[in-house]
C-alpha positions in Angstrom: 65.4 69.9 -8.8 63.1 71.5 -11.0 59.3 71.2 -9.5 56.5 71.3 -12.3 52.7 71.2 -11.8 51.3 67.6 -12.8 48.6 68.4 -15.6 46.5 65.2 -16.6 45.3 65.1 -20.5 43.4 62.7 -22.3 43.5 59.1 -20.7 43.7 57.7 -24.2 46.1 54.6 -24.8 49.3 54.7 -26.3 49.2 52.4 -29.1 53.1 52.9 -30.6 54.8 54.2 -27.4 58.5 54.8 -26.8 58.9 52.9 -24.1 56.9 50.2 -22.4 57.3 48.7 -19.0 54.4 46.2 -17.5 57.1 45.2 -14.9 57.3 41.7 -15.7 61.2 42.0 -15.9 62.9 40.7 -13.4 64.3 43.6 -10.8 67.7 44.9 -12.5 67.2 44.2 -16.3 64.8 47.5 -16.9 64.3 48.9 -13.8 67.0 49.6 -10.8 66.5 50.5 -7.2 68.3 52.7 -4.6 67.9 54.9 -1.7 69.2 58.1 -0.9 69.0 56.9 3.0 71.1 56.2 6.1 71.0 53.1 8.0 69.0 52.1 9.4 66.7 52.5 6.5 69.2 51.9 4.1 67.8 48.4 2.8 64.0 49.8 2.2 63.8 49.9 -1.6 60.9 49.3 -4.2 60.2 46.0 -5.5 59.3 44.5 -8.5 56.5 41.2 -8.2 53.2 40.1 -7.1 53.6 40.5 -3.8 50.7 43.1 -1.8 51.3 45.0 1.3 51.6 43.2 4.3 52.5 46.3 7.2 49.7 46.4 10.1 47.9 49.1 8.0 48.6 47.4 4.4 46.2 48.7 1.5 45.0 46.2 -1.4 47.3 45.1 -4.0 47.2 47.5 -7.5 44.5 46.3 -9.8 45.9 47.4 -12.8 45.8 45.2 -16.1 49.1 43.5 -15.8 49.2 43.3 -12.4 49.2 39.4 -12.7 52.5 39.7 -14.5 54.1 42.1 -11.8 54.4 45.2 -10.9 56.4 47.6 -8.8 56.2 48.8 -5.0 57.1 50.3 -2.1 55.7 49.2 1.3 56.7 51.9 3.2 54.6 50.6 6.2 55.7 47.0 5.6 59.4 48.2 6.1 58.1 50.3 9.2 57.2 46.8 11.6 61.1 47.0 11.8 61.2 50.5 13.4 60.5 52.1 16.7 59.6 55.7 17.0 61.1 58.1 16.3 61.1 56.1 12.1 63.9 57.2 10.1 63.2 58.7 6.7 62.2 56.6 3.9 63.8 57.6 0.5 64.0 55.5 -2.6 63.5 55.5 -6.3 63.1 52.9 -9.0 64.7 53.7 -12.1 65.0 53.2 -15.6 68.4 51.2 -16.1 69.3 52.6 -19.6 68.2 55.8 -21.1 65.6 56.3 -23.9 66.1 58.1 -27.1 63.6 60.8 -27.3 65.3 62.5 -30.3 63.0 62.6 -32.7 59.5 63.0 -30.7 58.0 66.5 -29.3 55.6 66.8 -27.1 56.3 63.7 -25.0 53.9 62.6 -22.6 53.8 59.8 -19.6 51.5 57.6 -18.6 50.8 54.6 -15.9 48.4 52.9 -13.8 48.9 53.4 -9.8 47.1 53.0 -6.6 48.6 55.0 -3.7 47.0 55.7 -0.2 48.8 59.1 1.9 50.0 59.2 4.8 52.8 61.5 5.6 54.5 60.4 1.9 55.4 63.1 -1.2 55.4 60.9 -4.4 57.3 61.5 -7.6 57.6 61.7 -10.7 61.3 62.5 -12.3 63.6 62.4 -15.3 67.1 62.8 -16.3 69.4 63.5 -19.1 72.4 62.4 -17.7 71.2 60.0 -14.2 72.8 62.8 -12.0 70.3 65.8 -12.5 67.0 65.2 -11.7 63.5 67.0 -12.9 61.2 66.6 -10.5 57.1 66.5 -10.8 55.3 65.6 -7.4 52.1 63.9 -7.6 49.2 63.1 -5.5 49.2 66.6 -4.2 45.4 66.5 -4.1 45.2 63.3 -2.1 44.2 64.3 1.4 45.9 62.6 5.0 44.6 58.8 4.7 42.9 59.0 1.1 43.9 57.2 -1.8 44.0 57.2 -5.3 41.3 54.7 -7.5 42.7 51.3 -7.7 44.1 51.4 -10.2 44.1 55.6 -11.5 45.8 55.5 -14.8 47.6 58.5 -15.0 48.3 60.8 -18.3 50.2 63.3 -18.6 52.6 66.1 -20.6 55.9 66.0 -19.3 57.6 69.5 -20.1 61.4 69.2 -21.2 61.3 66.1 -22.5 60.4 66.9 -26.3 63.4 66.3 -28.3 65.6 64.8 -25.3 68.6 62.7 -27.1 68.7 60.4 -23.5 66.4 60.4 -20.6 65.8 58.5 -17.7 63.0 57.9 -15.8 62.4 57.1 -12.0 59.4 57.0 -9.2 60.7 58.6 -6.0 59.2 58.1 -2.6 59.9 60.5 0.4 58.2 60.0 4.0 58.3 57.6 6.7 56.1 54.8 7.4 53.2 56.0 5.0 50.8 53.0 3.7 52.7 52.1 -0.1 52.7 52.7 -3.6 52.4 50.6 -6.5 52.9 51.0 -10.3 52.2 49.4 -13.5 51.9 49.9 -17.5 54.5 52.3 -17.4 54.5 54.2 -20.8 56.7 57.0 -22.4 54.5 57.9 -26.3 53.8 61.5 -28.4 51.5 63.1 -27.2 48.4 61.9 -28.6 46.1 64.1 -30.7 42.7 65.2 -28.7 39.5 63.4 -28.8 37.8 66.9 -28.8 39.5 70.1 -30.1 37.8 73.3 -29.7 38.5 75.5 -32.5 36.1 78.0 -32.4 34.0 80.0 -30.0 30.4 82.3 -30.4 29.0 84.5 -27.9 26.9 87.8 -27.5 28.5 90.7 -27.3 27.3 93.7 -24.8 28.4 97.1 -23.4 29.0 98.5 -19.8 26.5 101.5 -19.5 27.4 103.0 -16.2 31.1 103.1 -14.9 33.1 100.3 -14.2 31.2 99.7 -10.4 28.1 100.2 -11.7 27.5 96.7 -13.5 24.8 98.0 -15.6 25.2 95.9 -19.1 22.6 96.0 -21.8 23.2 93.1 -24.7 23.4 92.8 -28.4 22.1 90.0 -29.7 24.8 89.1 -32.4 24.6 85.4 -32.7 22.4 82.8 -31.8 22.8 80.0 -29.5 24.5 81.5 -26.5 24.5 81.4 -23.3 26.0 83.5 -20.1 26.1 82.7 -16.8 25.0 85.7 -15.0 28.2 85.8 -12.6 30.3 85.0 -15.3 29.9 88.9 -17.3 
């Protein structure tokens, strides 16, 4: 697995993705599920529905747009009420079931809406060009030991290695055991979209250093107007 740093752009919609997913499919027509685990944990996989946490610590359900419709989950504290300590490991994904034809796009980005509370869980992201190889992008890594995300964050962002991909698939992995859970929804793969704000130029004034390099003494020319420095900053 490759690891790459999640980098979030523009939460603009995608109004022509590439692929759309609000999860109102039923479990196995767009999305499949599996584990990676051992019994007894075996039979702990994500879910798609309505259904809301229900373990003895269970967090709202994802109040996303769709989230009527369905969305996708996994309890890992609902599966836990089935355990005694020491809890086996929890690991499961929920995959895309065919791949998508990225061919002719660059610069492909992701985007969702999720609500996740942390635990003792690593989230993530990952895709594939042939289901066997998997590039990995964790996320979350900001969210501290029982903090959670908004309900629901929509997330955006560049995925690199995708531009120009003939077939990819996609999947949301959870590793831990007996976090709170995870949810999903509006699951879109688009270009890029152009920035709302583009900075294309830049004016400041310039100085010199008077005195060595540890002396800090700086006088200024005033070469254009409108600027300003922060003091710390020269």
């Amino acid at each position: 697995e490759v690891a790459s740093k999640v980098a979030k752009l523009n939460q603009k919609d995608y109004d022509n993705p590439l692929f759309a997913s609000d999860f109102s499919e039923a479990l196995g027509d767009v999305w499949i599920v599996d584990n990676e685990n051992a019994s007894p944990a075996e039979d702990d996989n994500w879910v798609i529905g309505t259904d809301v946490p229900n373990g003895p610590f269970a967090i709202a359900g994802i109040n996303s747009l769709t989230a009527e419709n369905g969305f996708a989950m996994f309890d890992s504290d609902g599966y836990c009420v089935n355990y005694s300590f020491p809890y086996p490991s929890q690991n499961a994904w929920i995959q895309t079931a065919e791949a998508v034809d990225l061919s002719a796009s660059q610069d492909v980005s992701v985007q969702f809406a999720t609500y996740y509370r942390n635990f003792q869980g690593q989230c993530f992201f990952e895709f594939s060009e042939d289901g066997n190889v998997w590039n990995s992008t964790e996320l979350f890594t900001d969210v501290a030991v029982n903090s959670a995300t908004d309900n629901a964050e929509l997330f955006t962002f560049f995925v690199d290695g995708l531009s120009g991909v003939d077939q990819a698939f996609f999947r949301f992995r959870y590793v831990g055991a007996c976090d709170y859970a995870w949810m999903i929804d509006d699951f879109k793969i688009a270009a890029t979209p152009e920035f709302d704000i583009r900075m294309t130029d830049a004016w400041y004034d310039e100085y010199i250093l008077l005195g060595g390099e540890d002396d800090d003494i700086v006088d200024y020319y005033d070469n254009l107007e409108y600027s300003q420095y922060i003091q710390d900053n020269v």
